[in-house]
Z-matrix of the N, CA and C atoms (Angstrom, degrees):
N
C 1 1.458
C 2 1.529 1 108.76
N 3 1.343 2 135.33 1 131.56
C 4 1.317 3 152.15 2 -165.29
C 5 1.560 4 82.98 3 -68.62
N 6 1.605 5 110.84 4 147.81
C 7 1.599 6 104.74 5 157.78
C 8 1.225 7 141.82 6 -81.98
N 9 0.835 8 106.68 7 -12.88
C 10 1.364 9 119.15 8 176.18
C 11 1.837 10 114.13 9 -64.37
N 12 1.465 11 106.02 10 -28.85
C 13 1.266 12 115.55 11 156.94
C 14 1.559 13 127.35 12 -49.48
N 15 1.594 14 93.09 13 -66.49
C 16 0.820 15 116.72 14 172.56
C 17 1.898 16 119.37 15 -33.34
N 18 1.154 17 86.62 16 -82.88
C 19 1.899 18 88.99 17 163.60
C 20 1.147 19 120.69 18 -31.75
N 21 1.663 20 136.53 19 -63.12
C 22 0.851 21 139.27 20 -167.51
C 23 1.988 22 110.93 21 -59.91
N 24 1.738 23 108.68 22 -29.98
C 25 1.023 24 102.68 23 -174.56
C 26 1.951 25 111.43 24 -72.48
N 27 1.126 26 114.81 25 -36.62
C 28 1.049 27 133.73 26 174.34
C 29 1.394 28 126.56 27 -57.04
N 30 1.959 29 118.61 28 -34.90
C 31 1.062 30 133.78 29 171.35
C 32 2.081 31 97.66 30 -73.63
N 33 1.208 32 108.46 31 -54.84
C 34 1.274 33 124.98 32 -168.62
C 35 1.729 34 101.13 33 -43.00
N 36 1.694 35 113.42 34 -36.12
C 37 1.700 36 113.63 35 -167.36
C 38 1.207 37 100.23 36 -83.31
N 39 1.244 38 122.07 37 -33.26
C 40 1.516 39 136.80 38 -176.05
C 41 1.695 40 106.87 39 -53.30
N 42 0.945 41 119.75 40 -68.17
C 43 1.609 42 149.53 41 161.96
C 44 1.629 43 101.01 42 -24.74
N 45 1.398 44 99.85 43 -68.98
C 46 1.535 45 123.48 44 -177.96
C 47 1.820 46 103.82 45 -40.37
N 48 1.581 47 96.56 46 -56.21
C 49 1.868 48 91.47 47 -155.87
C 50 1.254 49 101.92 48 -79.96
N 51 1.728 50 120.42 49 -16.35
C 52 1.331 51 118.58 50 173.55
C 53 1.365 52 121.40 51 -73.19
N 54 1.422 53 129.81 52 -28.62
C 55 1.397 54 145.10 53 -158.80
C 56 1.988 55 88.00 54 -96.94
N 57 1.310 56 121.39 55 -16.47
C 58 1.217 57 112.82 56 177.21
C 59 1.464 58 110.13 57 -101.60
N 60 1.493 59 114.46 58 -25.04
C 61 1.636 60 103.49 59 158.32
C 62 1.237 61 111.58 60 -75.17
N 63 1.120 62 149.75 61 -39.70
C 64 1.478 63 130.75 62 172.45
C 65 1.271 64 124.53 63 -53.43
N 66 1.654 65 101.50 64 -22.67
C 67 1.875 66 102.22 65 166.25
C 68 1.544 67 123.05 66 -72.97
N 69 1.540 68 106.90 67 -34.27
C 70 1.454 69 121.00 68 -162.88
C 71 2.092 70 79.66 69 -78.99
N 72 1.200 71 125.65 70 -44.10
C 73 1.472 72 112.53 71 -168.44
C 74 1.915 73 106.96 72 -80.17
N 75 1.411 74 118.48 73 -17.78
C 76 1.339 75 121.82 74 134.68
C 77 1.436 76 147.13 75 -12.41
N 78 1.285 77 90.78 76 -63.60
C 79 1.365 78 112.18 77 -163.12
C 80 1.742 79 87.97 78 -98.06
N 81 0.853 80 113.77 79 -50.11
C 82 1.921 81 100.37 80 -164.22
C 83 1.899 82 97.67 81 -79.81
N 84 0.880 83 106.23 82 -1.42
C 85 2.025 84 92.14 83 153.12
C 86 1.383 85 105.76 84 -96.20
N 87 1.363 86 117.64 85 -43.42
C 88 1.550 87 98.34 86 -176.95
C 89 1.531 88 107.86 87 -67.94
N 90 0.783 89 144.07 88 -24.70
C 91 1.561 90 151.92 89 -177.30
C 92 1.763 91 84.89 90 -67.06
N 93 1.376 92 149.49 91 -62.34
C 94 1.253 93 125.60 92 162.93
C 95 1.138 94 139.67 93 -44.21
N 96 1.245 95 118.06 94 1.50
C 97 1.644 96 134.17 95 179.24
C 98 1.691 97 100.24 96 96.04
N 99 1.224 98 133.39 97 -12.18
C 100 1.602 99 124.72 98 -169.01
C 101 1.691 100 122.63 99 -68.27
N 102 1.089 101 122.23 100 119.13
C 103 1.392 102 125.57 101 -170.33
C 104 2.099 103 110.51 102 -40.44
N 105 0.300 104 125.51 103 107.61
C 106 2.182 105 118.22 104 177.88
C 107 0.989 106 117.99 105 -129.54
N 108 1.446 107 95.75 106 128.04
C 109 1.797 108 114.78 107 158.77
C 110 1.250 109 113.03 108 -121.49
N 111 1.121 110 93.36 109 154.54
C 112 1.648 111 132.11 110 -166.04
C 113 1.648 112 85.09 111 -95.50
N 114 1.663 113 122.48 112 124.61
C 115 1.172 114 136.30 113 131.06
C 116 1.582 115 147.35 114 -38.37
N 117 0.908 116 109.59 115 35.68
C 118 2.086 117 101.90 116 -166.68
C 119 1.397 118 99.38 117 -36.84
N 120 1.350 119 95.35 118 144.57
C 121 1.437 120 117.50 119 155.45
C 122 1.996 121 108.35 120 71.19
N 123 1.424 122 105.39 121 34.11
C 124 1.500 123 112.34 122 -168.93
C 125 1.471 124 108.46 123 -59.06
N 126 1.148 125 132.14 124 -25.80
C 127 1.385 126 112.75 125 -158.27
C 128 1.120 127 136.80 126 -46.88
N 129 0.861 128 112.14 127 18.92
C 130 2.118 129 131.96 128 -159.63
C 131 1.383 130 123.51 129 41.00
N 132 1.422 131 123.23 130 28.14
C 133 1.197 132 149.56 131 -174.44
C 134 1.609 133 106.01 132 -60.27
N 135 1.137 134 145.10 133 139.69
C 136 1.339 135 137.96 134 144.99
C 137 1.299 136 121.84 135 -35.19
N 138 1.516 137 152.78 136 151.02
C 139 0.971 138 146.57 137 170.41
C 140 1.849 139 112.94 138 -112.79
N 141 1.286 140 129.00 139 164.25
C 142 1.377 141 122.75 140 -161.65
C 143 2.320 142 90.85 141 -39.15
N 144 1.379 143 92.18 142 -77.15
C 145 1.558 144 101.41 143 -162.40
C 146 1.537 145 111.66 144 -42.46
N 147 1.281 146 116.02 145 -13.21
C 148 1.500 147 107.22 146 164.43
C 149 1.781 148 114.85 147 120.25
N 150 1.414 149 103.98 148 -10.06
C 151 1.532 150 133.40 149 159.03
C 152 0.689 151 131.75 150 -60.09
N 153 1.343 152 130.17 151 94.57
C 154 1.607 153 123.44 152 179.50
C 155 1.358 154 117.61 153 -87.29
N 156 1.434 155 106.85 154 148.74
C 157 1.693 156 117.21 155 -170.16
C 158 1.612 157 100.08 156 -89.35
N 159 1.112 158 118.40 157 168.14
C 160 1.351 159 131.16 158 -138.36
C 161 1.809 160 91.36 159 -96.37
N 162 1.447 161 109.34 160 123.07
C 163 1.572 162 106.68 161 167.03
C 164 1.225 163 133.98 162 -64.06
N 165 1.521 164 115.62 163 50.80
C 166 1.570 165 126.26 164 -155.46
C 167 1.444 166 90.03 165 -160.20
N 168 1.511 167 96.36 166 145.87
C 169 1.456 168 127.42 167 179.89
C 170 1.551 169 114.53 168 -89.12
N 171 1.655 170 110.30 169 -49.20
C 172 1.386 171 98.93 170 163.99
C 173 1.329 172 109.73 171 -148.35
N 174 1.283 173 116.35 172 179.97
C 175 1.886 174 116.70 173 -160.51
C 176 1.671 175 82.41 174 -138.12
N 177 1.458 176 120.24 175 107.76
C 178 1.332 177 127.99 176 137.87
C 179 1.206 178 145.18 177 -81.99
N 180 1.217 179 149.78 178 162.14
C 181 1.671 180 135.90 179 165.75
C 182 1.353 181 106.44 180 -146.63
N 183 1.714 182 84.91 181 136.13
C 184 1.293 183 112.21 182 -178.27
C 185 1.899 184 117.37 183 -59.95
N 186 1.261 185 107.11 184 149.34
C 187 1.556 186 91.18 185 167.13
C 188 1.800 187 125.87 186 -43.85
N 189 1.001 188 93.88 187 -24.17
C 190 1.550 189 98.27 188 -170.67
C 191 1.867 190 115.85 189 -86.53
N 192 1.485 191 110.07 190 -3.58
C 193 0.902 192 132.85 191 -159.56
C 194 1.592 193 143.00 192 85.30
N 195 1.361 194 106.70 193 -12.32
C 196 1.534 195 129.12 194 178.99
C 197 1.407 196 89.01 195 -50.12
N 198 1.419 197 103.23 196 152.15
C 199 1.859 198 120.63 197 167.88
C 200 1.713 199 97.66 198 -113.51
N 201 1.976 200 98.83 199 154.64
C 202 1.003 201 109.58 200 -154.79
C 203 1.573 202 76.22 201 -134.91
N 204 1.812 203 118.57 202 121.45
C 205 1.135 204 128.06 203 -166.77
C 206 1.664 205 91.37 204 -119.98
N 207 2.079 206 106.20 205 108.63
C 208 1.565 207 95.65 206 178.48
C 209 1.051 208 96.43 207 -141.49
N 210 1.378 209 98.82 208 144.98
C 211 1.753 210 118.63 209 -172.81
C 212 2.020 211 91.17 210 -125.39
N 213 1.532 212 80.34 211 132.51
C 214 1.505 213 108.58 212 -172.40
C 215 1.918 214 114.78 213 -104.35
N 216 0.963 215 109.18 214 124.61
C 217 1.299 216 136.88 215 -152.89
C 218 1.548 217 119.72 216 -116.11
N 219 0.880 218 144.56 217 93.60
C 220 1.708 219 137.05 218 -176.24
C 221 1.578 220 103.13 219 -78.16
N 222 1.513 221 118.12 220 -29.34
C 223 1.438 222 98.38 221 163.87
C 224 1.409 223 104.75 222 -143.72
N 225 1.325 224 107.55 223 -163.14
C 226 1.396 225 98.81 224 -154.31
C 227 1.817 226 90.40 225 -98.86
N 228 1.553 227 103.13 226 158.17
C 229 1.572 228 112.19 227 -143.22
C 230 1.470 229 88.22 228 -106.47
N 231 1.764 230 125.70 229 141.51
C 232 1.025 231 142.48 230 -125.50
C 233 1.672 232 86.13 231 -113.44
N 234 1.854 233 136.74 232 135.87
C 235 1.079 234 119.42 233 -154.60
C 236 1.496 235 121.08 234 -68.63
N 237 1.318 236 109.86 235 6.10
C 238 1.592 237 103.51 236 176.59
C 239 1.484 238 92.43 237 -102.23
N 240 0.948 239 130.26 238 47.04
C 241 1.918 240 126.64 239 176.80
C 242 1.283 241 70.57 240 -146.51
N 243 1.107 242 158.96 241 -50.82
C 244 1.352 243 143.07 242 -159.71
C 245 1.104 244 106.32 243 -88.17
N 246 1.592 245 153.92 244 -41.47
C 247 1.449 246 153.93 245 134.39
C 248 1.745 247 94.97 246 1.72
N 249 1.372 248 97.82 247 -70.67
C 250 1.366 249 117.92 248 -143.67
C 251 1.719 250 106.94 249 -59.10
N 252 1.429 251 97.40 250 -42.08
C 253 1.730 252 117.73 251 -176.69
C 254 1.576 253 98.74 252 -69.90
N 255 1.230 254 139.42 253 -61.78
C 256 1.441 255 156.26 254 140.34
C 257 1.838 256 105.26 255 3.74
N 258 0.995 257 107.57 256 -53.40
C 259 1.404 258 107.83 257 -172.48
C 260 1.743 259 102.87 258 -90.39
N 261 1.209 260 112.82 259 -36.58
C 262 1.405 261 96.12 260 -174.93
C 263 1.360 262 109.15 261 -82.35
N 264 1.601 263 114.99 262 -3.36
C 265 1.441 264 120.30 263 -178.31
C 266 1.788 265 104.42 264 -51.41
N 267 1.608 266 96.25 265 -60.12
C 268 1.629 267 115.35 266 168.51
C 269 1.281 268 121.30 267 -14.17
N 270 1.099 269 92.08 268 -72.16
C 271 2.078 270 97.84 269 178.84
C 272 1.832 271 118.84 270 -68.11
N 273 1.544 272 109.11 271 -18.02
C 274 1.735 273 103.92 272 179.30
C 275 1.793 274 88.34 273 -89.73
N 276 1.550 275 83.58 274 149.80
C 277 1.686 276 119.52 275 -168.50
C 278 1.673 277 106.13 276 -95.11
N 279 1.494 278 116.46 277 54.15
C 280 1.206 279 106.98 278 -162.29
C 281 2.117 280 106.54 279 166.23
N 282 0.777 281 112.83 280 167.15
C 283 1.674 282 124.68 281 -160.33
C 284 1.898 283 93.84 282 -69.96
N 285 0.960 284 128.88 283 131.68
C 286 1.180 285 150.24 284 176.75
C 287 1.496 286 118.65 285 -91.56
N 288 1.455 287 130.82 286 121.52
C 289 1.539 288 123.01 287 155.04
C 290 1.120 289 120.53 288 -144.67
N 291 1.647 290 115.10 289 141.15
C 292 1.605 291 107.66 290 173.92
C 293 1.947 292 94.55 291 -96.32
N 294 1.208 293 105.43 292 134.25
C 295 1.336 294 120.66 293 175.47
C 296 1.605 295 136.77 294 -86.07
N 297 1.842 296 139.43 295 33.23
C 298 1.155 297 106.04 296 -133.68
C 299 1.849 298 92.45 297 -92.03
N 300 1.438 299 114.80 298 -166.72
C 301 1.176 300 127.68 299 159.83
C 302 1.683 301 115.54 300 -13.83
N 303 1.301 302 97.95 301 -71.61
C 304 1.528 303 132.88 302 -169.38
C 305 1.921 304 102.61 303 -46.98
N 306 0.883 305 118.68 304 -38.27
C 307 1.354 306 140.58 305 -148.53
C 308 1.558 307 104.35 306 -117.98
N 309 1.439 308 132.69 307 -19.47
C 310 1.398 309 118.00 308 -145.99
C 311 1.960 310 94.60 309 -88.53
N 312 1.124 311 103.02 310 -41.30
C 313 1.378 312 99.60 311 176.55
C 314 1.821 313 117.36 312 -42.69
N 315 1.295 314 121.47 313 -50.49
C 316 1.216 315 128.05 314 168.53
C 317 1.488 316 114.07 315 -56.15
N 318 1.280 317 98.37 316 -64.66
C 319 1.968 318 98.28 317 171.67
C 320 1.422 319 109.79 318 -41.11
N 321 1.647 320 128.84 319 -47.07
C 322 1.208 321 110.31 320 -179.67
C 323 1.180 322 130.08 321 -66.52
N 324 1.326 323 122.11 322 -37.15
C 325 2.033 324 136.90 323 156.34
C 326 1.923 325 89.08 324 -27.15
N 327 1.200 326 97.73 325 -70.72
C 328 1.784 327 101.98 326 -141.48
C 329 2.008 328 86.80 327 -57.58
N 330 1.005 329 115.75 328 -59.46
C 331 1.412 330 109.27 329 -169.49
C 332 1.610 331 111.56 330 -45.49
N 333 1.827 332 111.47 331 -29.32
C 334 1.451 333 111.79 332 -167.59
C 335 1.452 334 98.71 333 -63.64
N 336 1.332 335 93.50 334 -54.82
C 337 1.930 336 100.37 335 169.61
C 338 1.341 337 124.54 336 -10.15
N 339 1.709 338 88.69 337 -77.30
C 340 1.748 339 100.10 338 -160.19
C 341 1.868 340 95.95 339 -78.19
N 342 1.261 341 129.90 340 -27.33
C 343 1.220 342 105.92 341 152.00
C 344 1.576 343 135.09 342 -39.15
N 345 1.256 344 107.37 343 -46.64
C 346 1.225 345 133.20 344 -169.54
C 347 1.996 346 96.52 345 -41.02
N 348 1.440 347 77.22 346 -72.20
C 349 1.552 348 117.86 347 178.49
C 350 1.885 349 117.30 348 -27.32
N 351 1.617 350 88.44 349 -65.01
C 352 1.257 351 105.98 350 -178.98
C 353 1.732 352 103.84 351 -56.78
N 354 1.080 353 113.66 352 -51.15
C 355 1.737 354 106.65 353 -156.94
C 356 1.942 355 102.53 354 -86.74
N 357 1.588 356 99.05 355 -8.84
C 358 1.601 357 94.25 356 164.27
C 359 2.102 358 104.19 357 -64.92
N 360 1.531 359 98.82 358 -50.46
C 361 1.571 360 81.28 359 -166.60
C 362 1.389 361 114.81 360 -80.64
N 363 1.358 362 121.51 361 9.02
C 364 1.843 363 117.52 362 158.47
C 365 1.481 364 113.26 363 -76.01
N 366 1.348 365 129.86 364 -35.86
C 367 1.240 366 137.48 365 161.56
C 368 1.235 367 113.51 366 -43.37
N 369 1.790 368 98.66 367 -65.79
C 370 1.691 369 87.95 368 -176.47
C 371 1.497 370 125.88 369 -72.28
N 372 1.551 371 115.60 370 -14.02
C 373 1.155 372 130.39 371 161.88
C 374 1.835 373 125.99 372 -56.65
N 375 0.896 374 88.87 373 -35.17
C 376 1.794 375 112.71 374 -165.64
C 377 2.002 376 85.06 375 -77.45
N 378 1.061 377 97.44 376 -55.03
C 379 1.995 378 108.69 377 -173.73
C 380 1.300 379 118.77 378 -54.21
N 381 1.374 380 106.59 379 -36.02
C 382 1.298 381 124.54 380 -178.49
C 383 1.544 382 111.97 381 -82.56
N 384 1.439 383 115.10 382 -52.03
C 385 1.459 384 111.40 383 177.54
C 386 1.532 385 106.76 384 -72.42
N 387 0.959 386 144.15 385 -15.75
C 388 1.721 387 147.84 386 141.38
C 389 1.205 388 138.63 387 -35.55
């Protein structure tokens, strides 16, 4: 097999198991009721017009409306990927997480939380304007 194949098949699985943890971390927010999208093309790259796409894997929201900015990880990200995630955290308008394997069980607690959280103060909101 030419290598160049080769590579590509190898880059291609890589791609693969990552694009399927961002589904499996997908699916268990929407399984909390939270609205989610999936990002294509996240890498925070510039785009031709000069726009860069968002350094996040997916954009959830809380009942309360807060956005949930999470970048999905198969392992844990080396500290200049974490610098890097850190700074673009800065500029999103909304709760930040890097997600990998290692971590997702905890990430899911904390999100159950601030779900939790969020739909306590629509209740008490909803009671109050009533």
């Amino acid at each position: 097999m030419p290598r160049g194949l080769s590579r590509r098949s190898s880059g291609s699985r890589a791609y693969r198991k990552g694009y399927l943890f961002e589904l499996l971390v997908r699916d268990e927010l929407a399984g909390m009721g939270l609205v989610v999208y999936r990002v294509a093309r996240s890498s925070g790259k510039p785009r031709s017009a000069g726009v860069g796409y968002p350094p996040v894997d997916l954009i959830a929201f809380l009942p309360d409306g807060r956005a949930l900015f999470v970048e999905c990880k198969l392992q844990e990200p080396s500290r200049a990927q974490l610098e890097r995630m850190r700074e673009a955290a800065q500029t999103l308008p909304g709760l930040y997480f890097v997600v990998t394997r290692g971590n997702l069980e905890g990430f899911l607690e904390e999100v159950r939380s601030l779900v939790a959280s969020a739909s306590n103060k629509n209740v008490t909101g909803a009671r109050q304007a009533g």
